[in-house]
C-alpha positions as CSV (number, residue, x, y, z in Angstrom):
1,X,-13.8,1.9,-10.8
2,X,-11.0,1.7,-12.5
3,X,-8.0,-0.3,-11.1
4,X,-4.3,2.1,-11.0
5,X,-1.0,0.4,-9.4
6,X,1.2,2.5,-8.3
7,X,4.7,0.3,-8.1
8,X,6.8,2.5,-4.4
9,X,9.7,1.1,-2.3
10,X,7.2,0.7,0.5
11,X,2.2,-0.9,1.8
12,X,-5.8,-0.9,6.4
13,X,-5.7,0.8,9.1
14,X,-7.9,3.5,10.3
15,X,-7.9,7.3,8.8
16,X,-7.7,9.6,10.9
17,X,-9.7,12.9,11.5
18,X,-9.2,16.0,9.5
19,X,-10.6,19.2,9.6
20,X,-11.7,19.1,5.9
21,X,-12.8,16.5,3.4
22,X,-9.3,15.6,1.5
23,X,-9.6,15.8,-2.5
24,X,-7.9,12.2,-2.4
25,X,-8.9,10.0,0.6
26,X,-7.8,6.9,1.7
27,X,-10.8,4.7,2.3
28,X,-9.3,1.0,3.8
29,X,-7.1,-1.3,2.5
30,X,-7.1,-5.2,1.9
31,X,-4.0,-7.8,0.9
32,X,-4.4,-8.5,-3.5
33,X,-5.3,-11.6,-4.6
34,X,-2.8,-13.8,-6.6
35,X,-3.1,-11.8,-9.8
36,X,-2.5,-8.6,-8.0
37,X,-6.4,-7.5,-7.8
38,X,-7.8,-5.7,-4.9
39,X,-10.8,-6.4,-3.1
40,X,-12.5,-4.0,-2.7
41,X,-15.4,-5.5,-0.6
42,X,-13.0,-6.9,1.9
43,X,-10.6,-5.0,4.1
44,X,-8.3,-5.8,6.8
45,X,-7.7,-3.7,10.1
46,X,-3.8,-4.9,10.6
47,X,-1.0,-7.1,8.9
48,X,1.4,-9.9,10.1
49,X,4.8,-10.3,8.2
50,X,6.6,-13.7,8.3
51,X,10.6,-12.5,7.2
52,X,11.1,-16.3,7.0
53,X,8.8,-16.2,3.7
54,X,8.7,-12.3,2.7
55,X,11.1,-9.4,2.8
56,X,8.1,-7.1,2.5
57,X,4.7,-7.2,3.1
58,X,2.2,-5.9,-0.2
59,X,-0.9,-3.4,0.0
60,X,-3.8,-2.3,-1.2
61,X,-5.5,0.7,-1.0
62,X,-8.8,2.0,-2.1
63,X,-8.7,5.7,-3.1
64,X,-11.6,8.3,-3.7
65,X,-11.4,11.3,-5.5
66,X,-13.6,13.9,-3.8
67,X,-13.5,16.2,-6.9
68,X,-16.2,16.5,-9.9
69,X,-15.4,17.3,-13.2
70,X,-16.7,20.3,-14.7
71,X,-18.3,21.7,-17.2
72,X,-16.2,24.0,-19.8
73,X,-18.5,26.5,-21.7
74,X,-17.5,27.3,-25.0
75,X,-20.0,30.1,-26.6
76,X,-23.5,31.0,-26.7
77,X,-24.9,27.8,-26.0
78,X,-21.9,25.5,-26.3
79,X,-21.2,23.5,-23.4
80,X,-18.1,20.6,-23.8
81,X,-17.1,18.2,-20.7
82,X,-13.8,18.5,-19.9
83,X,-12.8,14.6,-18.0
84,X,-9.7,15.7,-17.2
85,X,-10.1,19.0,-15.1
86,X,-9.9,17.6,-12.2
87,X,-7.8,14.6,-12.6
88,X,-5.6,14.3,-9.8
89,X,-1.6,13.6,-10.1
90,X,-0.2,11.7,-7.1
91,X,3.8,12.3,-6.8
92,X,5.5,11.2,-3.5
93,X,4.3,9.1,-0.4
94,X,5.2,10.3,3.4
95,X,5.9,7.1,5.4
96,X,6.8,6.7,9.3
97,X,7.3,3.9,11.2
98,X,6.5,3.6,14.8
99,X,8.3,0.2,16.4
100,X,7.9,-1.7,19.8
101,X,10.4,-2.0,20.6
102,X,11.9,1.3,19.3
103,X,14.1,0.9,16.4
104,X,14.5,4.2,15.4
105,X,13.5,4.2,12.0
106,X,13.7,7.5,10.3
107,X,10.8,9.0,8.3
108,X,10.9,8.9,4.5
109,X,9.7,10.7,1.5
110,X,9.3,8.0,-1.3
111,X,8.3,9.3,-5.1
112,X,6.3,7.9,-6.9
113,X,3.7,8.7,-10.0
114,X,-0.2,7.5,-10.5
115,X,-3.3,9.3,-11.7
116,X,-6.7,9.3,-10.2
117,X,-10.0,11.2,-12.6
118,X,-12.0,13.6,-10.6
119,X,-15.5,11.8,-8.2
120,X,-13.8,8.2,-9.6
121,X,-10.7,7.4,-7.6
122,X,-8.7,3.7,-7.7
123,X,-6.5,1.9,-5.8
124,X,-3.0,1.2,-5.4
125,X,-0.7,-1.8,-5.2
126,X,2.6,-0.7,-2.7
127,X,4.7,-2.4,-0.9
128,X,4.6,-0.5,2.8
129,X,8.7,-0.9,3.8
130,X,11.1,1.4,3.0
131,X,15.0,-0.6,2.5
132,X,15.8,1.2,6.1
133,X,12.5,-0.7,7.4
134,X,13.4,-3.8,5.8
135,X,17.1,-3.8,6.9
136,X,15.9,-2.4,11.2
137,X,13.0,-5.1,10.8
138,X,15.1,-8.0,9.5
139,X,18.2,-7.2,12.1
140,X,15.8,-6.7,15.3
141,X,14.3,-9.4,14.4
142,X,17.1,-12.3,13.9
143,X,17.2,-13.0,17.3
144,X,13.3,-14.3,17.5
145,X,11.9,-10.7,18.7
146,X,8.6,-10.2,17.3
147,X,8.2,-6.3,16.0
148,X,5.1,-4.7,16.7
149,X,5.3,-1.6,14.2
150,X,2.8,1.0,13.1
151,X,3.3,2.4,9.4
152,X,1.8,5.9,8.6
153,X,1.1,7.1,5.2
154,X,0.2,10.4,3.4
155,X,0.5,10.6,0.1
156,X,1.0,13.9,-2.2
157,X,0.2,15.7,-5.7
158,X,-1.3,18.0,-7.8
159,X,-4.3,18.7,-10.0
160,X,-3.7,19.5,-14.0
161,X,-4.0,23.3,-12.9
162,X,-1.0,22.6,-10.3
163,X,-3.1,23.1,-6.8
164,X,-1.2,21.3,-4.2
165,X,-3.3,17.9,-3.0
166,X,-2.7,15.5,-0.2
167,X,-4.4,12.2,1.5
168,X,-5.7,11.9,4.7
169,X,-2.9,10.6,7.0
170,X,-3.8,6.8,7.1
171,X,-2.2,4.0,9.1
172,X,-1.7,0.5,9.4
173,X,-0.6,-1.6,12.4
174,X,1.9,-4.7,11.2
175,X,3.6,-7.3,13.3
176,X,6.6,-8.6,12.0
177,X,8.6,-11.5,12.9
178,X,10.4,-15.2,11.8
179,X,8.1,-18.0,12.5
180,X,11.4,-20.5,11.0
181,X,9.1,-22.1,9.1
182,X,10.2,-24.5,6.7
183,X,9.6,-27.8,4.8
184,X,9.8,-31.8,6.0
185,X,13.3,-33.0,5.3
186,X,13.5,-33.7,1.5
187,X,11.3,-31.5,0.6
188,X,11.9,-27.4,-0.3
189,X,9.2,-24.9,-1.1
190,X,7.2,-24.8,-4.3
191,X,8.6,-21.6,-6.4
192,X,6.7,-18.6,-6.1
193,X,4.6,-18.1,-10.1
194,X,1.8,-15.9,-8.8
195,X,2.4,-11.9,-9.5
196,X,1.2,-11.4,-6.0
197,X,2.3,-14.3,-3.5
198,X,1.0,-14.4,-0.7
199,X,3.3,-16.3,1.4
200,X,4.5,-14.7,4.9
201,X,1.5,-12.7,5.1
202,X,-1.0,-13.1,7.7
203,X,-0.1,-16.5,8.7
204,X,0.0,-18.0,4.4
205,X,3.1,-20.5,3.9
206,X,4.3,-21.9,0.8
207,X,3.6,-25.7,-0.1
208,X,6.0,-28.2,0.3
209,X,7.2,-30.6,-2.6
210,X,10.3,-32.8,-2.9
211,X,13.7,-32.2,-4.1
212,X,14.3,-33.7,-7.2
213,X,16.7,-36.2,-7.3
């Protein structure tokens, strides 16, 4: 499978049920690793996010494409393979944000561009806050209020021939508070040189080192 990030101002939750088979599906999700890889043999149900360590808590989702390529036939005889027919062009994400308590975050469209070939699929790096989530999440929860909040996704695009394609709806539960966390006296946190660091993510701090003199 080949790995496709998609970078969006947004970011395992479970998917929910649809009449038909989607031609894009959202399988589960799992936090990267350090070098921005995604798992995918491990998945998580639900997120924490620590705003003393992050301003935004980073996704990953596994995608399937439940379209085969076909077959183009080109004379008596003469059959080619065509890899793109049914590649599949994703353009813009549908987010929502369900809060307790209620913050009254309003629903967003976010664009964004990635490509997924037909019966392969990939997976997609985001970020799952919108700057209106950040700036509700970060205000409600100055005062040490911990933010339970369910994020809903559908993402939409378009084949090469232009029919219309979205996801399953899929969400993700994430708790979001300030644990205050911070290092000994004389010591500050050890700057961030991972693509993907982890810290304020399900419970992962930064390590410690002293101030130089």
């Amino acid at each position: 499978m080949k790995p496709i990030y998609l970078a969006a101002l947004m970011a395992f939750g479970s998917v929910s049920c649809v009449d038909d088979v989607p031609k894009l599906q959202v399988l589960h999700a799992a936090l990267p690793e350090p070098d921005c890889s995604i798992p995918e043999d491990l998945a998580i149900l639900r997120g924490s996010l620590d705003l003393s360590l992050a301003s935004n808590f980073r996704l990953g989702l596994i995608i399937t494409s439940n379209l085969t390529n076909t077959d183009i036939v080109v004379g008596e005889g003469g059959q080619v393979s065509d890899p793109d027919s049914q590649a599949i062009y994703i353009t813009s994400m549908d987010v929502s944000y369900q809060t307790e308590p209620d913050l009254g975050i309003e629903d967003a469209n976010v664009r964004l561009f990635g490509g997924f070939e037909g019966n392969v699929g990939g997976n997609m790096l985001l970020n799952i806050l919108t700057p209106a989530a950040q700036s509700a999440l970060a205000a409600a929860t100055a005062g040490g209020t911990v933010v339970d909040t369910l994020v809903t996704m559908r993402f939409r695009g378009h084949t090469i021939t232009n029919s219309k394609v979205e996801t399953n709806e899929f969400a993700f539960p994430l708790t979001v508070g300030r644990s205050g966390y911070a290092c000994p006296a004389g010591e500050q946190f050890v700057a961030p040189t991972l693509a993907c660091d982890q810290r304020g993510h399900n419970g992962i701090v930064p390590e410690c080192e002293e101030i130089p003199q």
